[in-house]
VMD Tcl script that draws the C-alpha trace (Angstrom):
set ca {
  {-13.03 -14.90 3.97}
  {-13.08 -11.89 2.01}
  {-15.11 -8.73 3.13}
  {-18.09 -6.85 1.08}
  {-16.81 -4.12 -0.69}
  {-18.41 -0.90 0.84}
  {-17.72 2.44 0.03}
  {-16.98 5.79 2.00}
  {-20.81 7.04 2.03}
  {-21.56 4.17 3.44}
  {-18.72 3.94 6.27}
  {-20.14 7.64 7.00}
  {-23.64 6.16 8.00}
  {-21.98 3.33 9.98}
  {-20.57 6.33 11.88}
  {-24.20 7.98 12.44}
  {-25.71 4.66 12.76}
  {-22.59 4.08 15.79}
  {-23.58 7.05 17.52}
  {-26.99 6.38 17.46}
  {-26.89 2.81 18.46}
  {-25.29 4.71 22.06}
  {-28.97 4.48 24.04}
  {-26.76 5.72 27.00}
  {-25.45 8.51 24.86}
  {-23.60 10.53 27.94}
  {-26.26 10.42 30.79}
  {-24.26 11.71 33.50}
  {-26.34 10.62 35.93}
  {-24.81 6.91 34.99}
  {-22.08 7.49 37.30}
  {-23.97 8.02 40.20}
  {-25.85 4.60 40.09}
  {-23.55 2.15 42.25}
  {-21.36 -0.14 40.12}
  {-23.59 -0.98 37.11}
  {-24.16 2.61 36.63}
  {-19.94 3.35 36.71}
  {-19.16 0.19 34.45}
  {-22.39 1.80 31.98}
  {-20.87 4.87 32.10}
  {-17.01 3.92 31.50}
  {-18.79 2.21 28.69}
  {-20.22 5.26 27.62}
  {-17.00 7.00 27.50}
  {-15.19 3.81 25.61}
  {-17.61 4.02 22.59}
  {-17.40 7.76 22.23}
  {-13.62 7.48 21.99}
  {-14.43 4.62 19.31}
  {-16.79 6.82 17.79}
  {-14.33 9.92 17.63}
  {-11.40 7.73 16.67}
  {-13.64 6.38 13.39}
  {-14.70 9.67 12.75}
  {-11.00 11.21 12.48}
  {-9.94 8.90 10.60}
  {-13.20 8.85 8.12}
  {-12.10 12.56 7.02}
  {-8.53 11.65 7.19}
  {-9.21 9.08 4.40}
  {-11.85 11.01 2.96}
  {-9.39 14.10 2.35}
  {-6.62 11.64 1.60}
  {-5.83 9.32 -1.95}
  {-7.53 6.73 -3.35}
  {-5.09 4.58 -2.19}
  {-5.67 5.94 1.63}
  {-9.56 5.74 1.11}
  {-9.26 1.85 -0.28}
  {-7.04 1.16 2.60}
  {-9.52 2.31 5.05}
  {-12.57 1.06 3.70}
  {-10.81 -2.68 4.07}
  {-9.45 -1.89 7.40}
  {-13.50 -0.97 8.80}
  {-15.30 -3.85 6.50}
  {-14.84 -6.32 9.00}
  {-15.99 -3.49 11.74}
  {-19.16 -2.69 9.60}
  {-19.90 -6.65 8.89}
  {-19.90 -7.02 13.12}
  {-21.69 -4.08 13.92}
  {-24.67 -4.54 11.37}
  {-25.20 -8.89 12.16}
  {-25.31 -7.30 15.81}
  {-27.57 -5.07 15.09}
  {-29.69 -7.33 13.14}
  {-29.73 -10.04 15.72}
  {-30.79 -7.48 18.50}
  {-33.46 -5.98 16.13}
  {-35.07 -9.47 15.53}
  {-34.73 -10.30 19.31}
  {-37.13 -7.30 20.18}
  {-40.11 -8.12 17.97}
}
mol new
graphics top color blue
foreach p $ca { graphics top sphere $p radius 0.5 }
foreach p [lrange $ca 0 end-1] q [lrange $ca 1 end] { graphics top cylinder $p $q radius 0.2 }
display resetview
């Protein structure tokens, strides 16, 4: 199956749209809430490491060649296709 072609402005507002989609964010208090709250907040901590790690290596393509940003862009489409039919399907559960 071949991926959508998307470019680098729109791999940037997967990135804000990632961060956003955190409802947790980093509510310390998470931790102190006995085992849900620990496995929330390890949770927590996973997706801002997935958010950092997308983010360094956004500008690293984005400063980078053409080559480097076409790369990247086909290495995240499949990322971008999950996290937007998630995001749809959780939408449409909620109304």
């Amino acid at each position: 199956m071949e991926n959508k072609k998307y470019t680098m402005e729109q791999i940037e507002q997967f990135i804000i749209d990632y961060k956003e989609s955190n409802i947790y964010s980093s509510k310390e208090w998470l931790i102190h809430l006995p085992i849900i709250g620990r496995n929330l907040y390890e949770r927590v901590v996973l997706e801002n490491k997935k958010r950092e790690f997308f983010e360094s290596k956004y500008y690293e393509a984005l400063n980078g060649s053409e080559e480097m940003q076409d790369n990247f862009i086909s290495q995240m489409a499949p990322i971008l296709d999950d996290f937007y039919l998630n995001n749809g399907k959780q939408k449409h559960r909620r109304r």
